[in-house]
C-alpha positions as CSV (number, residue, x, y, z in Angstrom):
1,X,-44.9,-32.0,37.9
2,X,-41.8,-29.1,38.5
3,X,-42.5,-29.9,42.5
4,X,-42.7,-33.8,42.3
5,X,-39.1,-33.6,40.7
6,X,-37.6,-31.6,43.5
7,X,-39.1,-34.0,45.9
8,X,-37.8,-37.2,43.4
9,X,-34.7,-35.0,43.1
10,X,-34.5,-34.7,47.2
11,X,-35.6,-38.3,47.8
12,X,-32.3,-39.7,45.3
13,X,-29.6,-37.2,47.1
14,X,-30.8,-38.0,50.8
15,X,-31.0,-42.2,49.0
16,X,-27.4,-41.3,47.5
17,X,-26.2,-40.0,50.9
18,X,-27.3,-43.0,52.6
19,X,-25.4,-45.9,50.6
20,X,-22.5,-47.5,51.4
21,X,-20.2,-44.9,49.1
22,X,-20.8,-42.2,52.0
23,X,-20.7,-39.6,49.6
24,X,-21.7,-36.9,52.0
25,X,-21.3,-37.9,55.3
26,X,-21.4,-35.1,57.6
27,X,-21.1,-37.3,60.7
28,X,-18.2,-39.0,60.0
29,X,-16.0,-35.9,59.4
30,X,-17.6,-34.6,63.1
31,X,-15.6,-37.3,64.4
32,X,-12.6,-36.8,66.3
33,X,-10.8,-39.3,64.3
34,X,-11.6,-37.7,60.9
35,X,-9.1,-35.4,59.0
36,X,-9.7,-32.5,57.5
37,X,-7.7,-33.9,54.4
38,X,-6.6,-36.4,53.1
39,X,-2.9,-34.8,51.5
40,X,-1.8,-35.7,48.2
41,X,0.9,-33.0,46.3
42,X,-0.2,-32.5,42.7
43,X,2.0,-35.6,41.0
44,X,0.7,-38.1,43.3
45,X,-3.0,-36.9,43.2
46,X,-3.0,-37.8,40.0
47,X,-1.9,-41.4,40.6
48,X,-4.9,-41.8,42.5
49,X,-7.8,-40.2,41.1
50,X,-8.7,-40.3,37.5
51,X,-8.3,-37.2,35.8
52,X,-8.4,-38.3,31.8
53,X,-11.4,-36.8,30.5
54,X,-12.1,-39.3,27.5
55,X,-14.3,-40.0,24.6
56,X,-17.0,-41.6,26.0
57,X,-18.5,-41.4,29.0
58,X,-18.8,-43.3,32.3
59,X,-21.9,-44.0,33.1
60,X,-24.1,-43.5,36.3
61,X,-21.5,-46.4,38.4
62,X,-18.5,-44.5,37.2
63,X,-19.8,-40.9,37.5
64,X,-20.5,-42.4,41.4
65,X,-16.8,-43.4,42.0
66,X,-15.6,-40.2,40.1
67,X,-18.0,-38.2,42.9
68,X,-17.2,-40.3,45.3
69,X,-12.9,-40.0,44.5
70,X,-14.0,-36.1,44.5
71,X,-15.0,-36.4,48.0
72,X,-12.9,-38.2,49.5
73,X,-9.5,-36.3,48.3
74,X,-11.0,-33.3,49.1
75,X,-10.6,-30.7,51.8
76,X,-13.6,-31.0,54.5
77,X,-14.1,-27.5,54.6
78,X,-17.3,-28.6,57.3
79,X,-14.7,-30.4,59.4
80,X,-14.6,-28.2,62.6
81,X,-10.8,-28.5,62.1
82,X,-11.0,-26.4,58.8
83,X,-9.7,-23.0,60.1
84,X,-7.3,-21.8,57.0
85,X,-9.2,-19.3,55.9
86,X,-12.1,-16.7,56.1
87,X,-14.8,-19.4,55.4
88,X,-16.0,-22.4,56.9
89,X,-18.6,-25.5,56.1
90,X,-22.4,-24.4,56.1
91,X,-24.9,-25.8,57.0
92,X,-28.0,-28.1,55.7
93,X,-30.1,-25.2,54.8
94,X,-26.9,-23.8,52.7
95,X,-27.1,-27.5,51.0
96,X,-30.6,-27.2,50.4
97,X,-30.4,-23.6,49.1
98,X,-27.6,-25.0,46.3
99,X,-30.0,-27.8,45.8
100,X,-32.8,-25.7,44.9
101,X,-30.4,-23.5,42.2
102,X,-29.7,-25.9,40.7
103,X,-33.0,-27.1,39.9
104,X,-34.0,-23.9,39.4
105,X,-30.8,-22.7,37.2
106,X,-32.7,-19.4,37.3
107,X,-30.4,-15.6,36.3
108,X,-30.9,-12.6,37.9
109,X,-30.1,-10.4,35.2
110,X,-34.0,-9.7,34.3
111,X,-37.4,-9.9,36.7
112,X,-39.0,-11.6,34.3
113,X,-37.5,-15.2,33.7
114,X,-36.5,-14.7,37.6
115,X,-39.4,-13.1,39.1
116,X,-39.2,-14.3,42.9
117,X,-35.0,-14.9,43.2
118,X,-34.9,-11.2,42.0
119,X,-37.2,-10.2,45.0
120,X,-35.0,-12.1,47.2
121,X,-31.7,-10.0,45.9
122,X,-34.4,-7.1,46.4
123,X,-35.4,-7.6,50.0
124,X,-32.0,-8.8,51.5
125,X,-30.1,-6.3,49.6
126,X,-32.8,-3.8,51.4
127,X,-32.2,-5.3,54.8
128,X,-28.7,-5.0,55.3
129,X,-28.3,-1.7,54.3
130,X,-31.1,-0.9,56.7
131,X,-28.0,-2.2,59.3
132,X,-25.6,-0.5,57.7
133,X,-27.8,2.7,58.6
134,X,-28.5,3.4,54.7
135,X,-32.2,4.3,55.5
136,X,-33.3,3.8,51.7
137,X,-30.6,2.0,50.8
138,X,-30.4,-1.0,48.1
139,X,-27.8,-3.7,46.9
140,X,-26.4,-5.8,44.6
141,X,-25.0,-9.4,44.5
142,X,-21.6,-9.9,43.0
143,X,-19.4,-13.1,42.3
144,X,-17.4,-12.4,45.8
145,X,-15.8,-9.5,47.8
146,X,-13.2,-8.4,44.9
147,X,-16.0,-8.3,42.2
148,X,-18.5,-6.2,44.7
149,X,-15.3,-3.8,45.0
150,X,-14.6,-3.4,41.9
151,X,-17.8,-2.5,41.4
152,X,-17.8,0.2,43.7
153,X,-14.8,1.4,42.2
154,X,-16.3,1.8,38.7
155,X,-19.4,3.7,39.9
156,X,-17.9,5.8,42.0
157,X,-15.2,6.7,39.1
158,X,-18.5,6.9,36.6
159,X,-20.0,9.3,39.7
160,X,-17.4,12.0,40.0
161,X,-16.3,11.4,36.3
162,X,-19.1,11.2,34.3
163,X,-17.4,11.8,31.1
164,X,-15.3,9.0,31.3
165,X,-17.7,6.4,30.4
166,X,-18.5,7.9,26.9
167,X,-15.0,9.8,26.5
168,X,-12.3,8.1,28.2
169,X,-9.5,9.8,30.2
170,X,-8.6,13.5,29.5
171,X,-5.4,14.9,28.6
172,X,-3.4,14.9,31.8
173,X,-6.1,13.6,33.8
174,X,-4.7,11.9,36.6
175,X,-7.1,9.8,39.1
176,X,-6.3,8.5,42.5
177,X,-8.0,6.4,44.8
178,X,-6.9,5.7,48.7
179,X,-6.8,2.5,51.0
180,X,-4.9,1.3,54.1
181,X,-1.8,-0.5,53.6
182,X,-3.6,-3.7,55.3
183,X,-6.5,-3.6,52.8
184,X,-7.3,-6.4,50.2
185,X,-6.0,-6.5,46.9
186,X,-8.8,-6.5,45.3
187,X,-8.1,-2.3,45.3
188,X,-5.1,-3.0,43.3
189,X,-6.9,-5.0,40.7
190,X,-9.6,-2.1,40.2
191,X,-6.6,0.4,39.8
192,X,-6.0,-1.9,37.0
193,X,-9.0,-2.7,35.8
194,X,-10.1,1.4,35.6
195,X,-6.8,2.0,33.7
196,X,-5.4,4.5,36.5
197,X,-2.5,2.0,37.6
198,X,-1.5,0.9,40.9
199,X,0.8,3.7,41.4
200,X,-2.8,5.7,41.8
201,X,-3.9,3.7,44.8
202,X,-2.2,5.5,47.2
203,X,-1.4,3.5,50.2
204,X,-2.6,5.0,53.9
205,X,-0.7,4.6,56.5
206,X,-1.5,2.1,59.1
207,X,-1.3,1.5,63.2
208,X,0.4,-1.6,64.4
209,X,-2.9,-3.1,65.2
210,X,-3.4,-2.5,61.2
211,X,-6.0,0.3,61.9
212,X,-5.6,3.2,59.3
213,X,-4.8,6.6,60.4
214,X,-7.2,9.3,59.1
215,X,-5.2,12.2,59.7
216,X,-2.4,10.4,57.3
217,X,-5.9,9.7,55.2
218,X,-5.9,13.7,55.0
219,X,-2.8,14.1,54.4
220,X,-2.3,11.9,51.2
221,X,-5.3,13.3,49.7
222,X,-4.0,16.9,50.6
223,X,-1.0,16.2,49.2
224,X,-2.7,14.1,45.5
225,X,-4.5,17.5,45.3
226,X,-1.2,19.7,45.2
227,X,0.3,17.1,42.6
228,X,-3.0,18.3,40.5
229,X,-4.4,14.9,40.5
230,X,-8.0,13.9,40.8
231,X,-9.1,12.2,44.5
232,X,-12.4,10.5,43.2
233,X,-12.7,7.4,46.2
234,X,-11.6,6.4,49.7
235,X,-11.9,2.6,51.1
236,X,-12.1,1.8,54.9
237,X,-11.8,-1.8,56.1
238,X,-13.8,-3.3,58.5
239,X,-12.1,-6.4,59.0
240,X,-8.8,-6.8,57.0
241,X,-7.7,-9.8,56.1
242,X,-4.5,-10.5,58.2
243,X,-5.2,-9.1,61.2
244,X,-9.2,-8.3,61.1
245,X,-8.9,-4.7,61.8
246,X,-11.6,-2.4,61.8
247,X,-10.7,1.1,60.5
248,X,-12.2,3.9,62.3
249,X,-15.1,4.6,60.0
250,X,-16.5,8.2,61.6
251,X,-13.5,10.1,61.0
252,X,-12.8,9.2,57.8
253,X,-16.5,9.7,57.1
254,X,-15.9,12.7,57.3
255,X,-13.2,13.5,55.5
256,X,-14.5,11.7,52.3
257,X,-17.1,14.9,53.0
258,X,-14.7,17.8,53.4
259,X,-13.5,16.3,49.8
260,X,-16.3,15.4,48.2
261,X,-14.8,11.6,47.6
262,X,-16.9,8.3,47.4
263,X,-16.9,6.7,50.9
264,X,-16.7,3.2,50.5
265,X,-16.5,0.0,53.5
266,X,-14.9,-2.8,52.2
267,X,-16.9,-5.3,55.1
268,X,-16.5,-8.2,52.9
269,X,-15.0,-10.1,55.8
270,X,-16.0,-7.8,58.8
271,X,-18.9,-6.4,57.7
272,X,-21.1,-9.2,59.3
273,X,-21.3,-7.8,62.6
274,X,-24.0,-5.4,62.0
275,X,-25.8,-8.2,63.1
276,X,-24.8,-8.0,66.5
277,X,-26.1,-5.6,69.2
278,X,-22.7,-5.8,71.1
279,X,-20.3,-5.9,68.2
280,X,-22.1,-3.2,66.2
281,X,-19.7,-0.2,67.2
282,X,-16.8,-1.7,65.3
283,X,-18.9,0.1,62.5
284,X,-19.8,3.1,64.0
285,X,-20.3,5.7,61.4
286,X,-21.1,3.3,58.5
287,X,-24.1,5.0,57.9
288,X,-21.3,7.8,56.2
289,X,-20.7,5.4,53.2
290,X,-21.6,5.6,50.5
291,X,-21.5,1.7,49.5
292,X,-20.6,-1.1,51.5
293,X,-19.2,-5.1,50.9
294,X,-20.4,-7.9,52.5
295,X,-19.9,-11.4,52.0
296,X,-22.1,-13.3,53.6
297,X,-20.4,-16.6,52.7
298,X,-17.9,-16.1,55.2
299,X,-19.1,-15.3,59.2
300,X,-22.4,-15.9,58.4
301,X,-21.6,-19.7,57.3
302,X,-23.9,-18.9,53.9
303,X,-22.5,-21.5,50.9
304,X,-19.5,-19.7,48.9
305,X,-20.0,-17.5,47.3
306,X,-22.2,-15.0,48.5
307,X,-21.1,-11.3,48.5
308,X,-23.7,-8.0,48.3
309,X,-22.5,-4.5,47.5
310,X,-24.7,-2.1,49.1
311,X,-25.2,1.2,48.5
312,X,-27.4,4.3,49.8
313,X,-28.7,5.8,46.9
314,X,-31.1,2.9,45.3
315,X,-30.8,3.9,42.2
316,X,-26.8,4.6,41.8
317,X,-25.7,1.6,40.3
318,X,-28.1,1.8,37.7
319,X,-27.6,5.5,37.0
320,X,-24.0,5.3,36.7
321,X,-23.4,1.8,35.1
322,X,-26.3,0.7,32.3
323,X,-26.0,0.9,29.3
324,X,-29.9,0.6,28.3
325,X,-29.6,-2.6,26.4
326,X,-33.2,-2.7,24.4
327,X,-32.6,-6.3,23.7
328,X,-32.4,-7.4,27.3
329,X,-33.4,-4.1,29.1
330,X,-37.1,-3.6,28.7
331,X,-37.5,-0.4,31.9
332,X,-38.3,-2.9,34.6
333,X,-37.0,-1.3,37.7
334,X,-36.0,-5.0,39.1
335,X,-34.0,-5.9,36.4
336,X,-31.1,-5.8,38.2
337,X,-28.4,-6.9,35.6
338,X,-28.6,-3.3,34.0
339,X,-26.7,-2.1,37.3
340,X,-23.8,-4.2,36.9
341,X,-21.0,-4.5,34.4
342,X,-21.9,-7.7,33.5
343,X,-25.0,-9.7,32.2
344,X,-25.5,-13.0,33.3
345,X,-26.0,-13.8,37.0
346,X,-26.4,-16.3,39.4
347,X,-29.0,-15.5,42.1
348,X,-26.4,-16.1,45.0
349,X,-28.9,-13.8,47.5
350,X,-31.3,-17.1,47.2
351,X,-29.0,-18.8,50.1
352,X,-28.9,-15.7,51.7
353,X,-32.2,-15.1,52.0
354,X,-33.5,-19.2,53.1
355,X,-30.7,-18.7,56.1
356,X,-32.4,-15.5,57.1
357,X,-35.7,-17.0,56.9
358,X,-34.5,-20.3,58.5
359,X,-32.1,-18.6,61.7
360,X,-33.4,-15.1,61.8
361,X,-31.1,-11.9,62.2
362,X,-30.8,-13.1,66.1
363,X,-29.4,-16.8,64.8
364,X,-26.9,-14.4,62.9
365,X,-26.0,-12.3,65.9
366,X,-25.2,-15.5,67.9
367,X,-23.2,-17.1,65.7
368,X,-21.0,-13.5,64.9
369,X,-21.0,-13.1,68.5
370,X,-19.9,-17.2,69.6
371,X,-17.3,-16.2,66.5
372,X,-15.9,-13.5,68.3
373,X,-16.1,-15.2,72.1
374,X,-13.7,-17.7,70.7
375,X,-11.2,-15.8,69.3
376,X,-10.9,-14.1,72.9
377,X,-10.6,-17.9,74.5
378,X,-7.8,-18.8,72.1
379,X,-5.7,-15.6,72.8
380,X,-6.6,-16.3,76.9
381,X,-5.0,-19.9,76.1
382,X,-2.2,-18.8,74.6
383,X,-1.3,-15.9,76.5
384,X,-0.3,-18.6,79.6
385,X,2.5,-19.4,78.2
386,X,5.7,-17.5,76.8
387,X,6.3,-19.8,74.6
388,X,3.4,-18.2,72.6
389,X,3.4,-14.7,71.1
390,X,0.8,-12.6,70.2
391,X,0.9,-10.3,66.7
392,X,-1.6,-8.1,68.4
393,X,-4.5,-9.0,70.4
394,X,-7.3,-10.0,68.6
395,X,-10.8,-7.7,67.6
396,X,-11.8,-10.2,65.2
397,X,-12.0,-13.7,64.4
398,X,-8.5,-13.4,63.2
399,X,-6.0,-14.7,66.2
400,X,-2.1,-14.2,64.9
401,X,0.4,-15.6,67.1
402,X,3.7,-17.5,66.9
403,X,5.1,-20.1,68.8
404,X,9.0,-20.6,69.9
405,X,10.0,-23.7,70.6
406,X,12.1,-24.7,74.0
407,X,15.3,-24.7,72.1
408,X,15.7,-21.5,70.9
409,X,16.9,-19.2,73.3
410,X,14.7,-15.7,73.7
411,X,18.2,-14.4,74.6
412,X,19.1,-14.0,70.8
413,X,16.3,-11.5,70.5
414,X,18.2,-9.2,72.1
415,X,21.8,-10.3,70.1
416,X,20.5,-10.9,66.8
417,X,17.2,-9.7,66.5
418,X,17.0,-10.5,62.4
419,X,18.1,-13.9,63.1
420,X,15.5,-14.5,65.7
421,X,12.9,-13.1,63.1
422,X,14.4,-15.4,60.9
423,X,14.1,-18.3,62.7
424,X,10.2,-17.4,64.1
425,X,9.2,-17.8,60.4
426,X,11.4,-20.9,60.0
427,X,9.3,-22.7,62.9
428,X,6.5,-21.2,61.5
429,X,6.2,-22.6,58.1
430,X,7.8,-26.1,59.5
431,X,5.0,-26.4,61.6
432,X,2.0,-25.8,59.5
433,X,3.1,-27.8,56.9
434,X,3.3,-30.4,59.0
435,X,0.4,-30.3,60.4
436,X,-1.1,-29.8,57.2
437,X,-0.1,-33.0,55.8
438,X,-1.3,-35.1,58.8
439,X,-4.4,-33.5,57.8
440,X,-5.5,-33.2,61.8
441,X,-5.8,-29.1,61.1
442,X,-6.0,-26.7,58.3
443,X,-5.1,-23.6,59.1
444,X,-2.4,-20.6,57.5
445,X,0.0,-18.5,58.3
446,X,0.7,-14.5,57.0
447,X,3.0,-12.2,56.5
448,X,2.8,-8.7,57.5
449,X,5.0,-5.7,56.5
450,X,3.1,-2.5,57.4
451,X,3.8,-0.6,59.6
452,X,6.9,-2.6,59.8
453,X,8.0,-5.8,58.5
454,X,7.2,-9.1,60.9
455,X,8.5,-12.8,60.7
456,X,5.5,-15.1,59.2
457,X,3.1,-16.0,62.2
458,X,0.0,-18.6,62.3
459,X,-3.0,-16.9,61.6
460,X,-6.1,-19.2,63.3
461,X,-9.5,-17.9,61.9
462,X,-12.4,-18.4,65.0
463,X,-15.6,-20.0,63.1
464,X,-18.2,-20.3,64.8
465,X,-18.5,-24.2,64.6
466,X,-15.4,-24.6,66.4
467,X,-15.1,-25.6,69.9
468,X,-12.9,-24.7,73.0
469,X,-11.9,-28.2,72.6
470,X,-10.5,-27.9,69.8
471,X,-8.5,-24.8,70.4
472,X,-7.2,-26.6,72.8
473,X,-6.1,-29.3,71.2
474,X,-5.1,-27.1,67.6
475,X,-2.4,-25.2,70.5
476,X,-1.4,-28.4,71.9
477,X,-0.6,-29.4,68.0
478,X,1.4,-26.6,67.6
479,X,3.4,-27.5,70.8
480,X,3.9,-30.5,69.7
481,X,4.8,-30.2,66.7
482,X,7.5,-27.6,67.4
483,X,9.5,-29.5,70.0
484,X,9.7,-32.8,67.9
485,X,10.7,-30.3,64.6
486,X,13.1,-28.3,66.6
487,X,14.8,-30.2,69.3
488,X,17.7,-28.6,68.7
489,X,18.6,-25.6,66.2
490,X,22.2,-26.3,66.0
491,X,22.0,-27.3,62.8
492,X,19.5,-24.9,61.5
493,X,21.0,-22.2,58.9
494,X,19.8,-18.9,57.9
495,X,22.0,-16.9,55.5
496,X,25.3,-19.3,56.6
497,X,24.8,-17.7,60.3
498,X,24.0,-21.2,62.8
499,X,21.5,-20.9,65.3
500,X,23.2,-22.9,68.5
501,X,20.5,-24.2,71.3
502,X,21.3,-23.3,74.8
């Protein structure tokens, strides 16, 4: 009976996708003609889709129009032409996967009432850190990159401070954690979160390629000792978030040793290229760590959100974070919710596991590696011209540039160097929000103040599913859309200085 309702269940979606509503129409947003959004600020958004939420209900025909509104005024994140952020549309067997949790509405907290989506946590979770090089290495799912972080944080505080979780801070007891200055924030929040402030995260300094520098690693930890504070936990990036740096995971490896301090990889956007045979020494040394991010949901294309924190002792999490709770806990070993700090939890590592199943590790390598091919093509393209400027060259899938339009002369570089900033992150902002409300491309821009401060630049992010065509055309956009904006800067302003064109 369960089965003949997921085939009913399948047989009314792919009925539902079929009428004339178009409710899901991946086709039509493949089209060149399609935007990625249709734009609407806030105010008027509201004038055009309902929003009351009323007494009595709507009905199957109004619930239609109401999912049908939904669609249509929002963002296409499958549109090719979706490249704002570290995500992009999946796939059908990421539909499917959703399809199937929801039917199931199964938690992963106990084996029991989740018996074979607990086994597919197990077995993925096992995998990766098999390419991580944690040789009996385990996992976790977590509700995204900042949670599986966090997480880290709190076992590896729980690890080298095992008092804490039963008596709280000491007198004087001062803990400090380390990350680059190009990390995620997500480091700040656990600060937070772990009561040690943010003052305690102790910012490493960085290259200008955004790579952290482990001898200034050493020497901030050196110097938290001789303060007579409490070094417990070091993060390395492997793929930051502005400029998809890799940090140089060997070395600081290896000092995490010398000071007996929690090694952790924050790969939550990066991390996805253990997959790939030529890409794989961007993580050399990751077998050092003691727990690694991933987030699946973003190179990998798997339906948001998806994000695993691995780690190589199988049994840390566990040891460190449950609280034996007898009326939930009954000494399964799978019960995997007694390794978290939470209870409840969706079995996100379903859709990880059917897109393993369905593409294979090589389907992942491909699509990392086709990822990275096109982020070299873009920077090719826009290296012809000096009208475009590279941040730095790209490693990742990130590609930062900016582009100066014909009428500003490069000569005021050289006599007003703050202006010139000033008026990159002008044509900057102009220019994506323009394009943004045409709705043709999605994309965003950053900015970046480490190792020094820079003007606000595009930042493209290299899906797979993109084309060269439409790098092509996003650059010819950009062009475009800088010349008709900025003609002319004589009557552009920055801090009552004018700007005159040449």
């Amino acid at each position: 009976m369960f089965l003949s309702n997921v085939r009913l269940l399948l047989y009314g979606v792919n009925a539902l996708c079929m009428t004339n509503l178009h409710l899901i129409d991946v086709n039509l947003c493949q089209q060149e003609n399609t935007s990625v959004v249709d734009y609407y600020p806030p105010q008027e958004l509201e004038k055009v889709f309902d929003f009351d939420l009323a007494e009595n209900g709507i009905g199957r025909k109004g619930i239609l129009e109401t999912i049908q509104g939904m669609l249509k005024y929002s963002v296409r994140s499958w549109n090719t032409k979706f490249i704002d952020k570290l995500y992009s549309g999946t796939d059908p067997i990421g539909v499917i996967s959703e399809l199937v949790l929801g039917v199931l509405n199964a938690n992963n907290h106990v084996y029991h009432v989740s018996p074979v989506t607990t086994m597919m946590e197990v077995k993925t979770s096992q995998k990766m850190a098999e390419f991580v090089g944690f040789k009996d290495g385990c996992g976790i799912t977590c509700p995204g990159g900042s949670a599986s972080n966090q997480l880290a944080v709190i076992t590896a505080r729980n690890w080298k401070f095992p008092h804490i979780k039963m008596e709280g801070f000491r007198r004087g007891e001062v803990l400090t954690m380390f990350t680059s200055a190009h990390s995620h924030y997500s480091f700040e929040k656990a600060a937070i979160m772990i009561g040690i402030g943010m003052n305690n995260l102790i910012s490493v300094p960085c290259t200008n390629e955004g790579v952290m520098i482990p001898e200034a690693l050493e020497k901030c930890i050196q110097e938290s000792i001789s303060r007579g504070e409490s070094p417990f936990f070091v993060n390395a990036t492997a793929g930051t978030t502005v400029l998809g740096a890799f940090d140089p995971l060997r070395p600081i490896g290896a000092i995490c040793r010398k000071y007996d301090l929690w090694f952790h990889i924050d790969g939550s956007w990066g991390g996805a290229v253990m997959f790939s045979e030529k890409l794989r020494y961007l993580i050399d040394g990751s077998e050092l760590a003691d727990s690694y991010t991933i987030n699946p949901h973003k190179m990998l294309g798997i339906p948001l959100q998806c994000s695993y924190l691995l780690t190589k002792d199988p049994d840390v999490l566990r040891k460190f974070n449950s609280l034996n709770a007898g009326y939930l806990f009954h000494g399964e070993h799978y019960d995997l919710g007694d390794g978290t700090v939470g209870c409840g939890r969706r079995p996100d590592a379903v859709k990880m596991f059917l897109a393993w199943k369905y593409n294979g590790s090589q389907g992942f390598e491909a699509r990392v590696d086709r990822g990275f091919e096109l982020a070299q093509y873009m920077y090719l393209k826009l290296s012809e011209t000096s009208r475009f400027r590279m941040v730095t060259k790209p490693v990742n899938l990130n590609v930062c540039f900016w582009y100066i339009p014909e009428s500003l002369d490069l000569s005021l570089e050289r006599s007003n160097a703050e202006l010139f900033s000033n008026c990159l992150a002008q044509v900057t902002k102009e220019v994506h929000g323009d394009l943004r409300r045409s709705g043709k491309f999605m994309f965003d821009y950053a900015p970046m103040h480490h190792p020094k401060p820079l003007p606000i630049f595009f930042r493209i992010i290299t899906h797979p599913r993109l084309t060269c065509k439409d790098l092509n055309e996003l650059i010819e956009e950009i062009s475009k859309a800088g010349e008709r904006l900025f003609s002319s800067f004589e009557e552009f302003e920055d801090d009552n200085v004018s700007v005159q064109s040449r």
